[in-house]
C-alpha positions in Angstrom: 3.8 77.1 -101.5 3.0 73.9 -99.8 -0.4 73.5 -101.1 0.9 74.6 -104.3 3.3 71.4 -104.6 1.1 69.2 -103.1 -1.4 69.8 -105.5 1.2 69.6 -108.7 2.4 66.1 -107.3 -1.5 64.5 -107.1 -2.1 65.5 -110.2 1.7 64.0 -111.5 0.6 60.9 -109.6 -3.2 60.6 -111.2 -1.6 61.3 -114.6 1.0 58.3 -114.1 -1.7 56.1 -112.6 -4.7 56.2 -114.6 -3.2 55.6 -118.2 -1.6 52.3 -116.1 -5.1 51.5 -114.7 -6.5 51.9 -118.6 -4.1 49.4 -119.7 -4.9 47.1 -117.1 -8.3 47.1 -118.1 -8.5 46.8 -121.5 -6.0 43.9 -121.5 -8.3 40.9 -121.4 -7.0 40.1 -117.6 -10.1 39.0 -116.3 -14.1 40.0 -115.8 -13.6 42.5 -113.7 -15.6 44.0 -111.6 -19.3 44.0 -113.1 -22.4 45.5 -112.0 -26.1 45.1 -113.4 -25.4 42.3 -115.3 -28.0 40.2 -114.6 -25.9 37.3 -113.6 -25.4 36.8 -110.0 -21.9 37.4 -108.5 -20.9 34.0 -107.4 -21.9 32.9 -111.4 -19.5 35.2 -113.0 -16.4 33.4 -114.2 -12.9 34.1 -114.6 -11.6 34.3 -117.9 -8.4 35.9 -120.1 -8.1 36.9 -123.5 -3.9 36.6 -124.6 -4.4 38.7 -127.4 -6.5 41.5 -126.2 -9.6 40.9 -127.5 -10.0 43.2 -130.4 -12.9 42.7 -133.0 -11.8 40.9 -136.3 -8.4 39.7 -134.8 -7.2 35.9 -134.0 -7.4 35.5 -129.6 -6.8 32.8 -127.3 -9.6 32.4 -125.1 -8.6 31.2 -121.3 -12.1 30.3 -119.7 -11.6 29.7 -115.8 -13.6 27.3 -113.6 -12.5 27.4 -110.1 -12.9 24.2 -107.7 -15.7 24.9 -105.9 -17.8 25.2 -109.2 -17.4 21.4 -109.6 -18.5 19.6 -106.8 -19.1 16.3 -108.6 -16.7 16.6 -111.1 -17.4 16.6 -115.0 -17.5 14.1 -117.9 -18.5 16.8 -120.4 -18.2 20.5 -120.8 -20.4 22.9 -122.8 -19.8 26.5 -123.5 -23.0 28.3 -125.3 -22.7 31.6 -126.4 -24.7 34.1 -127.8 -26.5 33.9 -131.4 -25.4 37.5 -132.0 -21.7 36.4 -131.2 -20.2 35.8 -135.1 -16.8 34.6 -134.2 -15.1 31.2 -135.6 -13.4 28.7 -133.2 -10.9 26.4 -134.5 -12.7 22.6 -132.5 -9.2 21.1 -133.4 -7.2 23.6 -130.9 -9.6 23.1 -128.1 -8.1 22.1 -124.8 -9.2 21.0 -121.1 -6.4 21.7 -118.6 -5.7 20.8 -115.2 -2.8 22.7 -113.5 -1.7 23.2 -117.4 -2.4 20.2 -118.5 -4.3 19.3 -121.6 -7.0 16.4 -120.8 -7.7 13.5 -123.3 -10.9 14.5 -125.7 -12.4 11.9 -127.2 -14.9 14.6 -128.8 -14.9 18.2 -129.6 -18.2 19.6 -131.4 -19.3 23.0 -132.6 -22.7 23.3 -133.1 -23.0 27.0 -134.9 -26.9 26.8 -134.7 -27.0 26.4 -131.6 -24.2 28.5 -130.3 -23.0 25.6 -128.6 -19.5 23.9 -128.3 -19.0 20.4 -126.6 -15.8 18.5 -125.0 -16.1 15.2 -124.3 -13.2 14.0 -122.1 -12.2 10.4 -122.2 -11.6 10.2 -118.5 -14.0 12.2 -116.0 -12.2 15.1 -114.1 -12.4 14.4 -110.1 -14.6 16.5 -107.9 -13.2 19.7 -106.5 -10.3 20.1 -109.3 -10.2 23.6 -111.3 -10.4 23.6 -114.7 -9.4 26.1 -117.5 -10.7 25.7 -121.1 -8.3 26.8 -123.8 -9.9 28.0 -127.3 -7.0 28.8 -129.7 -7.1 30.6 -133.0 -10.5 31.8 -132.1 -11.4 34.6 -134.8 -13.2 37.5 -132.8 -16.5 38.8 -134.2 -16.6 42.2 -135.8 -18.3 44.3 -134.4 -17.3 43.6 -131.1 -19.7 44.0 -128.3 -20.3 42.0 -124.8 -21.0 38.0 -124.9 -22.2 35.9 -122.4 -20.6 32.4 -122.1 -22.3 30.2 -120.6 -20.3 26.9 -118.8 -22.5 23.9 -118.2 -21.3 20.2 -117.6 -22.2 16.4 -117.5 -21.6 15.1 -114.3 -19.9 11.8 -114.0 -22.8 8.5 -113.2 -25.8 10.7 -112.9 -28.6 11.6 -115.1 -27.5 13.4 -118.5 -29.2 16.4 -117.4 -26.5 19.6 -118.1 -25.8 21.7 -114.5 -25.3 25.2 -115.2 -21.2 26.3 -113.3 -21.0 29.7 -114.3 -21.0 32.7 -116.8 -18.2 34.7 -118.4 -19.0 37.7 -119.5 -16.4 38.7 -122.3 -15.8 42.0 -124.2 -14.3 42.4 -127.7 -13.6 45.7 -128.4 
């Protein structure tokens, strides 16, 4: 009898906990935890998606870059993407934050051939400081599929050469 309700609550607990785990998941929280992706694990980048990332609808895209990613600061930020990614960005609802903070642009650019999208800040962000680019009324491609953004930035009085921060790896479904 013991085993018998032992056994009935395990499977009452898996069948509360993995719909909850399913839902965590597929909620745009973060990266994850990813394996064989070809991008080493201290590249990967944080990022969320506040609508859920589902092909075909409006999103917010929240692109994370912790501290430690900019050692020397940035003057500019670029975010390339894929040429098989076929979403729209809106350039006029693109932010920089610091601790929430939208950052003064003097430039935002999309360059669709190039899968490329450029902020210019008017005043360089200090070394060490984490960052967190906001895309709003980005229109998610359809199909959906995996992207790989990839974060690069200018680095304040040095040579105009782009250093490579990080990766996100972002799912539409």
């Amino acid at each position: 009898m013991k085993k018998l309700l032992s056994s009935i609550m395990l499977a009452g607990g898996l069948l509360t906990v993995v719909p909850a785990l399913e839902v965590f998941a597929q909620s745009g929280g973060n990266s994850g935890i990813t394996i064989f992706s070809g991008v080493e694990q201290e590249n990967l980048l944080d990022y969320r998606l506040d609508f859920g990332g589902e092909s075909g609808r409006w999103d917010r895209y929240r692109l994370r870059i912790p501290s430690k990613k900019l050692p020397f600061g940035a003057s500019q930020f670029y975010v390339t993407y894929p040429d098989y990614y076929k979403g729209r960005f809106d350039t006029d609802r693109i932010e920089v934050r610091i601790d929430g903070e939208p950052q003064p642009l003097s430039d935002v650019t999309w360059n669709q051939e190039e899968g490329l999208i450029s902020m210019d800040l008017e005043e360089p962000i200090e070394p060490d400081t984490k960052v967190e680019l906001v895309f709003s009324n980005v229109k998610n491609p359809r199909p959906g599929g995996t992207f790989y953004f990839n974060a690069q930035v200018d680095v304040p009085n040095d040579v105009a050469i782009r250093r490579y921060v990080g990766t996100w790896i972002i799912d539409i479904d």
